[in-house]
N, C-alpha and C positions, 0 to 999 in steps of 0.2 A: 767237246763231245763227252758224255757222261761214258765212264766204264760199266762193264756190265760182270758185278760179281755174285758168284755161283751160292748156294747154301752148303753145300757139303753134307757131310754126316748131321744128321739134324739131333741124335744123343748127343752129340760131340758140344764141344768149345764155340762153333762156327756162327752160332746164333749172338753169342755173348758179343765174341770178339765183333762181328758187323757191327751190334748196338753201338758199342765203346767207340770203334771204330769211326762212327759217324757223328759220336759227338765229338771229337778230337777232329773231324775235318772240314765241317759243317759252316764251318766261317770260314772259307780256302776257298781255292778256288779249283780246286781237285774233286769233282762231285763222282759220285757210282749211285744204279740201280742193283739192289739187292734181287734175288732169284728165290723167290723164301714164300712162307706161307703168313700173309701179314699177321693174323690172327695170333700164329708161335709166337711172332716176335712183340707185340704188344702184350700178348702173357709173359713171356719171359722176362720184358723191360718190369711191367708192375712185382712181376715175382723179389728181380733184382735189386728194385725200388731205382733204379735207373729214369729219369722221363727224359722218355724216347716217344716221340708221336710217330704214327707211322703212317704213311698215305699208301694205298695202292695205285697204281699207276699201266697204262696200256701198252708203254715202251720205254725205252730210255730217253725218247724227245719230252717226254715232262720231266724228266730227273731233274734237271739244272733249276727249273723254276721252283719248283718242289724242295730242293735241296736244303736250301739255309734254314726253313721252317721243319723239315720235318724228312724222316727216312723214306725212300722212295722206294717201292716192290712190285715190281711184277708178279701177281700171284700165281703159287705152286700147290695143289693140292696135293696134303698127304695123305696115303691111304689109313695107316695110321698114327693115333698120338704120340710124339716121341716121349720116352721117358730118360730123362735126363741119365748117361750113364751104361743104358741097357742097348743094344744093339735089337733091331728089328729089321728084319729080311723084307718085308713089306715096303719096307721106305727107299730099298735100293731104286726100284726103277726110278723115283723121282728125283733120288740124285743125280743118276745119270741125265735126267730129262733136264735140270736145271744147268747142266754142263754144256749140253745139246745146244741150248737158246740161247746161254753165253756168248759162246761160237756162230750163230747164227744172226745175231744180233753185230758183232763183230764186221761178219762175212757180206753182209747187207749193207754195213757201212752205218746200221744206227747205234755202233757203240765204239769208244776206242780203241778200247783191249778186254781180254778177258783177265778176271784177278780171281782163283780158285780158292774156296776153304777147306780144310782139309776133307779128306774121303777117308773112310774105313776100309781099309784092302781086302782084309780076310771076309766082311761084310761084301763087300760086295762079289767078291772069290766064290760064294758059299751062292749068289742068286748067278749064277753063270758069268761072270764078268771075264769077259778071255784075254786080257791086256793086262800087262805087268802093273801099271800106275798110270798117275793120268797125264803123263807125260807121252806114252805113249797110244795113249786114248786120244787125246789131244793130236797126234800127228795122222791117225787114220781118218778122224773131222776133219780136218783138212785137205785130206788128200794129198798130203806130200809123198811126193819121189824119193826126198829126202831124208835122214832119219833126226828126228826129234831130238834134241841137244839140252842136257839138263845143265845149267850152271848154277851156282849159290852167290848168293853176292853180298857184300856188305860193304862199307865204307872204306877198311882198308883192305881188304882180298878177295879177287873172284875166282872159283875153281868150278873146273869141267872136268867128270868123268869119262874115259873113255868108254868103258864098261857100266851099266846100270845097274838094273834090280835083277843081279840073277847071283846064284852062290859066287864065292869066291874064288872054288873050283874052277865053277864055269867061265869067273870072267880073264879065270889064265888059260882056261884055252882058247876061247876065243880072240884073244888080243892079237891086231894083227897091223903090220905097217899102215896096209890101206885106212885102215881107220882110225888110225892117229889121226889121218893127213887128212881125212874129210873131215873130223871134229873139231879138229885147228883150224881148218878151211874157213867153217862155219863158225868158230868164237871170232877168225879175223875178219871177219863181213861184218859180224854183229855187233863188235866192239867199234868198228866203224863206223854204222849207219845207226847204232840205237843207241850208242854210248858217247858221239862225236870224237873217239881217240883216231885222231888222223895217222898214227902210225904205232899200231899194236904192237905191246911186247909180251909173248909168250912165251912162258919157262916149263919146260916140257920133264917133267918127274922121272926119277928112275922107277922100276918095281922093283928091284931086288936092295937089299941093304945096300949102303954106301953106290947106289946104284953101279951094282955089281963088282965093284973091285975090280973092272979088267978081265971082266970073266970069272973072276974067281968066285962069286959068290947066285951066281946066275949069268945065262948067256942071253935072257930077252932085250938084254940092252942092244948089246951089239946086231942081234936078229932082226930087232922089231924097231927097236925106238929109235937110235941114231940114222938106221934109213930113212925113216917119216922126216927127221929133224931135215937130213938132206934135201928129200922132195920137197918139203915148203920151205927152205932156203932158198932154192932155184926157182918155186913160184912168185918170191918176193915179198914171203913172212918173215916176219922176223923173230924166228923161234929157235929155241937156244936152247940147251941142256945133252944129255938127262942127267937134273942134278939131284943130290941125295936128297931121298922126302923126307930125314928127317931132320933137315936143315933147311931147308928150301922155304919155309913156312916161317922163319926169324924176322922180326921187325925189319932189321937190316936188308937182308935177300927178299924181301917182298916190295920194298922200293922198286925193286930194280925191273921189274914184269905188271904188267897191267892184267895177266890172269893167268892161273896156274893149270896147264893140260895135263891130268892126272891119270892114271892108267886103271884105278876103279875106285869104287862107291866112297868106300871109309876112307878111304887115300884123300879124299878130297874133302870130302862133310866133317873129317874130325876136328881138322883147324880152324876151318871157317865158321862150325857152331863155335865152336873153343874159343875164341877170340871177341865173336860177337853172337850171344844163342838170337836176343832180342830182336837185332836189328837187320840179322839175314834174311833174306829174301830169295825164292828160288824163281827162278827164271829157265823156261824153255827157248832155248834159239832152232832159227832153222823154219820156224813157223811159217806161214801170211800174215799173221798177224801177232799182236803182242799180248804174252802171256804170265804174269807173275805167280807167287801163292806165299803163302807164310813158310816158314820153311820146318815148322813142326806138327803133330801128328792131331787127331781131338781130341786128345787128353779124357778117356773116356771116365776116367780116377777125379778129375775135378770139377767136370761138367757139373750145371748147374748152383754152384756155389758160389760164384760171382770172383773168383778169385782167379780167373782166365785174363793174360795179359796182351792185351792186342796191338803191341806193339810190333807186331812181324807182321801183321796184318796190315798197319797203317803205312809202315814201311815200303811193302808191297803195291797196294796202293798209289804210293806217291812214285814211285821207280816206273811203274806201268805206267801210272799218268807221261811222265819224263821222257820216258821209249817213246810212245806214242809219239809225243809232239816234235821229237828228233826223226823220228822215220818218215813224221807228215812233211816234216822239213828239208830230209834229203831226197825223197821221192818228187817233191816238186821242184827241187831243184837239177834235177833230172830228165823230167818234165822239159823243166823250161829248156834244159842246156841240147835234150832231143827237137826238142823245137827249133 
């Protein structure tokens, strides 16, 4: 079943990377329908000198035939022309609209997963947009109980914020045991049923230097985190620390954990781009369904100049593809085993 990815910022990078994207996977067996305005994208491919043919298409059930010959789109009308680079307030709602049918195409069962490209925040900030990012756009589509789980991933380290998109103020006040213990909850579900790790290992960060010296250098360890560590000991996680974050992230100590529960944003994005910018992947857990994105911004400084690398895109892509067919695999094995 074909994926169903979004356009994003249409100034942005988002246009390029799909193109690139689809000729680097066009002979796989990993197909997606694009959420775009065909017309963009065939100016853009001739702009690029890229040949890209592009078909429009009425849902993702043609993707797959469609695919090896040509990019597959669902058409999106913009209201207006992008220009490569320039932000337009106009074009917000149909970002949001092409996220919308992402998820609904998903939810209906005619797509896999959704795979986002990147959005302009303060763009869409500026046309009312009331949700932090689209991570937790993404969790109100859905209607989860639950709350939206960002992790980054790449081949050798995955991390999960406890705290999100809010200052760094904010995310020391906020930090609290319960929410270590729900965010671990839900990396150890996810590393299970969408990752196939039958017995997760989480290594749960300090905040403070040398995570805390003992108290001596901060008390949130001892307050907040080694209680969490407890409660999902006794749930039957297997999560260990709080070890120093500024060791914890060493080739050596990252053998030893299958993902890092970090206490906020930078804490956990600075290693995992650092290590791999290209090849990371960000991924929402906690969803119904499965969700990846590139793990960088749309580069509104290079749009247009063919000089955008879609390798985080293709990445994303193929990881989505992967979840997908691991979740279709444990849910029917579930299935059968409630049967």
């Amino acid at each position: 079943m074909p994926m169903a990815l979004t356009m994003g910022e249409p100034a942005g990078i988002g246009g390029e990377i799909t193109i690139k994207s689809w000729l680097r996977l066009k002979s796989g067996n990993r197909s997606f329908v694009a959420i775009d305005d065909p017309d963009r994208l065939r100016d853009l491919g001739t702009r690029l000198g890229l040949a890209v043919p592009v078909e429009a298409v009425d849902g993702p059930e043609q993707a797959r035939d469609v695919f090896a010959h040509a990019l597959p789109v669902c058409p999106l009308d913009l209201p207006a022309a992008p220009v490569a680079g320039t932000i337009d307030a106009a074009n917000a709602k149909a970002v949001l609209t092409a996220i919308e049918r992402a998820v609904g195409f998903v939810v209906d069962g005619r797509a896999s997963a959704v795979v986002t490209n990147p959005i302009h925040k303060e763009a869409m900030y500026a046309s009312g947009f009331p949700f932090p990012g689209h991570t937790e756009f993404l969790a109100h589509l859905a209607g989860s109980k639950r709350p939206a789980v960002m992790m980054l991933a790449c081949p050798s380290l995955r991390v999960v914020p406890v705290t999100i998109h809010v200052s760094l103020a904010e995310a020391l006040a906020r930090l609290t045991t319960a929410d270590i213990v729900e965010t671990a909850s839900i990396v150890d579900e996810a590393l299970r049923r969408d990752f196939s790790i039958a017995g997760p290992r989480l290594a749960v960060a300090g905040l403070n230097p040398h995570a805390g010296e003992g108290g001596a250098m901060g008390t949130e360890e001892a307050e907040h985190i080694v209680p969490a560590i407890r409660r999902l000991k006794e749930s039957g996680i297997d999560a260990f620390g709080p070890l120093a974050p500024d060791s914890m992230f060493s080739a050596r100590i990252r053998k030893t954990y299958d993902a890092a529960i970090c206490m906020y944003h930078d804490q956990a994005l600075i290693p995992v781009k650092t290590i791999d910018f290209e090849g990371t992947v960000n991924v929402t857990l906690g969803l119904p369904f499965v969700r990846t994105s590139p793990d960088h911004g749309t580069a509104l400084d290079i749009a247009g100049r063919g000089d955008a690398d879609e390798s985080s895109l293709v990445a994303a892509l193929e990881l989505a593809a992967d979840m997908a067919r691991r979740r279709a695999a444990a849910e029917g094995a579930l299935f059968v085993h409630a049967s």
